[in-house]
N, C-alpha and C positions, 0 to 999 in steps of 0.2 A: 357553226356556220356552214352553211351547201354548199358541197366545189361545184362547180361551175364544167361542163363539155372537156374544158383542157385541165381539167383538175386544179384552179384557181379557187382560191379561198375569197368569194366575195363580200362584202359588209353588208348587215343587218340593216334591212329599212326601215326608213326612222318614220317609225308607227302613229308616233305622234302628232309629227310634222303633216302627215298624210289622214286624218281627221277629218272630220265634217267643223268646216268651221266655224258655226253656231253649235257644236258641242265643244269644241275650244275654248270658246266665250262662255260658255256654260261655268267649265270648270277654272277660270280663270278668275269666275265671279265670286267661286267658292272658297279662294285661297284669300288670304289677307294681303295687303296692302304691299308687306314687304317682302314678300313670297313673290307675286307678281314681277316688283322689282329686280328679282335675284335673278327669277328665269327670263327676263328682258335681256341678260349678259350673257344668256349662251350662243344667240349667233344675231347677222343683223335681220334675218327672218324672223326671229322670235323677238327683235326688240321692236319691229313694227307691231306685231300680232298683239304683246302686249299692251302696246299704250293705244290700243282701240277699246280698251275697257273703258266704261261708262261711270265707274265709282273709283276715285280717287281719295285716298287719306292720305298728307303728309304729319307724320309726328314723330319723333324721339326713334321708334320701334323699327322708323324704315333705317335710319341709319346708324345707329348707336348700338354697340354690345358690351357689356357688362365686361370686355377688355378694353373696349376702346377711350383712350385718353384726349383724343384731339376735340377742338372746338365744336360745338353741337354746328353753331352756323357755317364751320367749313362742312360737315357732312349734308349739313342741308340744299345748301347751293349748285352742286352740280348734281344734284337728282333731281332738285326744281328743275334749272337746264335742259337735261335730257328731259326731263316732260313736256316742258314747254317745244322742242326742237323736232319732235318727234312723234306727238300725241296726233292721231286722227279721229274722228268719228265726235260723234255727241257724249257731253256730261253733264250727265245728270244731277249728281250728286258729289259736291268739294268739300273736304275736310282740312283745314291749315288749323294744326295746333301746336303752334312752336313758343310756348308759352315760358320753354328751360331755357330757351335760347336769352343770354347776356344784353343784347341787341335784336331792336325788330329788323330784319332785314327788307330790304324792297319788294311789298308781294304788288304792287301794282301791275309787273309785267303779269303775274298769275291770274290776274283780276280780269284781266284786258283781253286775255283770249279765253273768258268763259263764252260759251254760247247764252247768250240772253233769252233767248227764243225756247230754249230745253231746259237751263237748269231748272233745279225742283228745291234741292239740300243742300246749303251752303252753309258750314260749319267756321268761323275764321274767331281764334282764337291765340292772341297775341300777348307776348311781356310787356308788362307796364314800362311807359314811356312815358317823357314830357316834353315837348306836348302830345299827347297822344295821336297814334297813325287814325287817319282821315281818309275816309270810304269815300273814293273816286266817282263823280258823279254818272259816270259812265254803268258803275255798278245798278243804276235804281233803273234802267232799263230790263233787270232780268224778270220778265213779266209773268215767267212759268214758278218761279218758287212759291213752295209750300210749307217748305221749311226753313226757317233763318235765327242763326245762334250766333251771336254779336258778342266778344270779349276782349278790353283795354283798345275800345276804338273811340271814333269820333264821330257822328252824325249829323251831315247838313242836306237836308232836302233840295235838291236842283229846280229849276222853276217845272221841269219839264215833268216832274214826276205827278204821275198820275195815277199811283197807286198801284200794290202787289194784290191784285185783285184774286189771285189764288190761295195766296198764303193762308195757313192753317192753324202754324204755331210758330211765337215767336218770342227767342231768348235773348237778353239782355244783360250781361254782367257787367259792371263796373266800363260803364260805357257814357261819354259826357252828351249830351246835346240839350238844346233848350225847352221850354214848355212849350212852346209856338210846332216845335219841329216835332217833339212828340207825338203829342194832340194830333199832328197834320198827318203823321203815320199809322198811327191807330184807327183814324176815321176813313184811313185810305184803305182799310185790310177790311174789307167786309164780311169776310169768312171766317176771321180769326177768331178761333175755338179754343187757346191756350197760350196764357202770358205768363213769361215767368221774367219779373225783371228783381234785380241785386245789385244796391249800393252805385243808382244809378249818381251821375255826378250833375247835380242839379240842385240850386239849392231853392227854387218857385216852387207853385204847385202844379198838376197837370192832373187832368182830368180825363176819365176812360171813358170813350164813345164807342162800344163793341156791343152792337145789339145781339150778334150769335156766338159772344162770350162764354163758356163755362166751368173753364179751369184757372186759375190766379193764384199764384205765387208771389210773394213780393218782402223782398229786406231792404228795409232803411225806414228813412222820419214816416210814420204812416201818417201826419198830418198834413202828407204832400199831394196825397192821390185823393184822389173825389172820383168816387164810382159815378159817374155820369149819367151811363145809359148801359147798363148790366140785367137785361129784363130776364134773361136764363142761365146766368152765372150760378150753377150749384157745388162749386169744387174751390175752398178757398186754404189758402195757406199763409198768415201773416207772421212774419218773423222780424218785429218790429226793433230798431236802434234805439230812437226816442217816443215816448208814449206822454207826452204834454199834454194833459186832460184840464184845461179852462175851469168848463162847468159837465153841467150834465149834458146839454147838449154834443158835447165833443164826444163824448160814451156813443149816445143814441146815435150818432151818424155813422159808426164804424159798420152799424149793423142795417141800418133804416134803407138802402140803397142795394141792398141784395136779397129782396122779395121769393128768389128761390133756392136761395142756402140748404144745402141739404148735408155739406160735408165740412166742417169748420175744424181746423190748426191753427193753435196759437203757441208759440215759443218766447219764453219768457227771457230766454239767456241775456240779452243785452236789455232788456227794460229798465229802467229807473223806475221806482215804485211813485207814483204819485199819491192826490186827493181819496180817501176813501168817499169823502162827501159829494165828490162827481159820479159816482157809481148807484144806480138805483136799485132798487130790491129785487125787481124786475126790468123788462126794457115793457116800453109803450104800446109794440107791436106784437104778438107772439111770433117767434122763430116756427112758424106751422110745418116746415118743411125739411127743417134740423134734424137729420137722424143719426150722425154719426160727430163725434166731439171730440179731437183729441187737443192735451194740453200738455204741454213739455216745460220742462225744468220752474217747473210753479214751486212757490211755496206756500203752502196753506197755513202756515206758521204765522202767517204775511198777511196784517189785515187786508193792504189793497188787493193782493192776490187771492188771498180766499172769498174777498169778496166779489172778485170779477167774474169767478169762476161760477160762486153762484147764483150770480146773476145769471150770467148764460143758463146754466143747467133748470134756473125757477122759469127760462124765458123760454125753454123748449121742450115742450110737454107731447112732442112723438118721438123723443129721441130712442135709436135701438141700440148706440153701441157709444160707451163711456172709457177714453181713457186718461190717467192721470198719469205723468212720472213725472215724479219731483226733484229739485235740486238739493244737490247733498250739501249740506253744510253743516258748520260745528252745531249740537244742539243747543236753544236757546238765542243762536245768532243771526236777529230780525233786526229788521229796519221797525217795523212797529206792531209789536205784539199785538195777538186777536184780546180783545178785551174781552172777559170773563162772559157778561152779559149778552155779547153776540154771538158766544159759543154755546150759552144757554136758552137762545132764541131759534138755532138753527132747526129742531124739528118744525114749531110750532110755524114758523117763514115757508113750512112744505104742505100746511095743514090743507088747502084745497087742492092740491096737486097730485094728480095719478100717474103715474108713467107704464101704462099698457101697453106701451108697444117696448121697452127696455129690456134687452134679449143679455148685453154682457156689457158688467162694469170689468176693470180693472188698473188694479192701482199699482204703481210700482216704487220702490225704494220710496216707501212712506214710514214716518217715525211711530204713527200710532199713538201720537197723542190725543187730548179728549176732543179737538174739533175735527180730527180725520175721523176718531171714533164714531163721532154724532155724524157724519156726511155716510159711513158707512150703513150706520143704522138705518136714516133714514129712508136712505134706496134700497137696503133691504124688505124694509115696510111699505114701499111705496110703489113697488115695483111688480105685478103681479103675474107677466109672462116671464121675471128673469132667470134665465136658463146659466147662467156661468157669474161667478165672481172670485176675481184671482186678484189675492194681495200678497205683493212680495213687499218685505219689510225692510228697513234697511237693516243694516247687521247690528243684532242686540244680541245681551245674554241670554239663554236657555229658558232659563227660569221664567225671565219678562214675557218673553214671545210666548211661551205655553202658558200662561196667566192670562195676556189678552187673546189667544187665539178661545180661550174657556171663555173670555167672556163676548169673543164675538159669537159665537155658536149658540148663546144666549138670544138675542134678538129674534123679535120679531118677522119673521116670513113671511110677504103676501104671496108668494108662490110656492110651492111644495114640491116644485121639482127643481129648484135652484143649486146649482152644486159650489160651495165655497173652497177654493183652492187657494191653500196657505203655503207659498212656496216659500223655503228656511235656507240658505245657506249651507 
């Protein structure tokens, strides 16, 4: 430290504090949430400086450490406080994810001093409760969001609400409201470009009116949603609870309503297998626009399952990129075996079909029985740009896997630079 004229030891100035203060908010942006927080406690200069930042996260990480034993909602509570007591300036962007917490605490006072007029990103993410907490009608004034992530709440639209005419993408977890209040939010979002809704709490149907739609996610009854008005949805992901297939029309509707499908996910994990006799050879319309397929925890073992699947793959003839992973189970343990004769029909069911534009299959934890063998074949012959195909099997003896890897090397090639990748264990 410099002495000073009379030979006084004076203190170091605080270099920090003295700043350009849009480079303070710079680096203030760049710390995480609880960082922020920590340097709010070194003096009361630094705890206004801090809470004029613009992005807010509450969760677990601002208060809790890996010694601490006390209640999550006593650490939560008086850092809300101090936020709320002390915050200035515009936010942008809220995050409330206090989902460890035993009890939902009161975040309406949080609610209530958003700016309406600025936010953008409002993240609220709560413990399930009953009756579930209920979004203050105050809230559907925030006119600027563009982003909204909704989890263990309640939704009732105000009369006054006239739509988040900005929103962009919007998240739904396990969140109750009716089809009336639904319907009336989704028609109100005319921008919105990505839905992802989960185990919504509704037991009617609702119907999606998203003309500039293109990304869709969706777990629970798929016999609840009715693609509406989806005219550029090309990004889907269905992870269906119950799959109640009537006739064949209930098949053709899953797919009849999304004219520019270009990336299709299906996950079989909670499906109950139904009718194979609802499922057609093909669908009515071609998927012209299908190129990318992925299909999870299927069992080809599994008449309705191996026939859903190739239904899709008969029904989209530009597809470039195929993947399968299968569910592991005991072998031989089907709800209802492939019958012999439909496993000896599978080529001839591919005989007008090209797939020219098919660049990479890949199959994962597959048993290698004779109907994966015949699907394998097939796209081997069928396929004349395919550039990759990677089968991991599941775990067999030595012997087996080197017996069919000989005789998949066998098959016919419509492409000559295909590279077969036999990943073992």
């Amino acid at each position: 430290m410099p002495p000073d004229e009379q030979g006084l030891i004076l203190p170091s100035p605080d270099r920090l504090s003295n700043l350009n203060i849009y480079l303070i908010d710079d680096i203030l942006s760049r710390l995480s949430f609880r960082d922020v927080v920590r340097v709010s406690t070194l003096s009361k200069e630094w705890q206004y400086i801090c809470w004029r930042i613009p992005h807010v996260k509450f969760d677990q990480t601002v208060w809790k450490t890996p010694e601490d034993l006390t209640s999550p909602t006593i650490g939560f509570i008086p850092i809300l406080e101090s936020f709320l007591r002390f915050h200035r300036g515009i936010i942008l962007k809220v995050t409330l994810d206090i989902t460890s917490l035993i009890v939902c605490p009161d975040v309406d006072r949080l609610i209530f001093s958003l700016d309406t007029d600025h936010l953008q990103h409002f993240v609220l993410k709560l413990p399930f409760t009953y009756p579930p907490y209920r979004l203050p009608n105050f809230f559907f004034n925030c006119s600027a969001l563009r982003h909204l992530y909704l989890k263990e709440c309640e939704i009732q639209l105000p009369c006054f609400f006239k739509g988040f005419n900005k929103l962009i993408r919007l998240i739904l977890k396990s969140v109750t409201l009716s089809s009336d209040t639904f319907e009336s939010l989704i028609s109100n979002c005319p921008l919105l470009d990505d839905l992802v809704l989960k185990d919504i709490d509704n037991m009617y149907s609702m119907s999606i009116n998203a003309p500039k739609l293109r990304s869709f996610v969706f777990r629970g009854d798929i016999q609840l949603i009715h693609l509406e008005n989806v005219p550029v949805l090309s990004n889907v992901l269905y992870a269906p609870r119950e799959l109640v297939l009537q006739d064949e029309d209930d098949f053709v509707n899953i797919f009849s309503s999304i004219p520019a499908l270009e990336c299709f996910s299906w996950d079989f994990f909670e499906v109950d297998n139904g009718s194979t006799e609802v499922i057609p050879t093909r669908l009515p319309s071609t998927l012209n626009c299908l190129k990318r397929l992925f299909m999870s925890w299927i069992t080809l073992g599994e008449f309705f399952e191996l026939s859903f699947a190739l239904c899709i793959i008969r029904s989209s003839p530009n597809l470039e990129d195929i993947e399968i992973k299968e569910c592991i189970l005991s072998d031989g343990d089907y709800f209802e075996s492939v019958p012999q004769e439909v496993v000896d029909e599978i080529p001839a069911s591919f005989s007008d079909i090209t797939f020219n534009h098919l660049r990479t299959v890949k199959f994962y934890d597959v048993l290698l029985e004779e109907v994966e063998m015949q699907l394998i074949k097939v796209l081997l012959a069928k396929s004349p740009a395919l550039v990759k195909m990677v089968i991991k099997p599941r775990q067999m003896e030595t012997n087996k896997s080197l017996n069919v890897l000989a005789e998949i090397t066998k098959f016919q090639r419509a492409s000559t630079k295909v590279e077969v990748v036999y990943l073992v264990d």
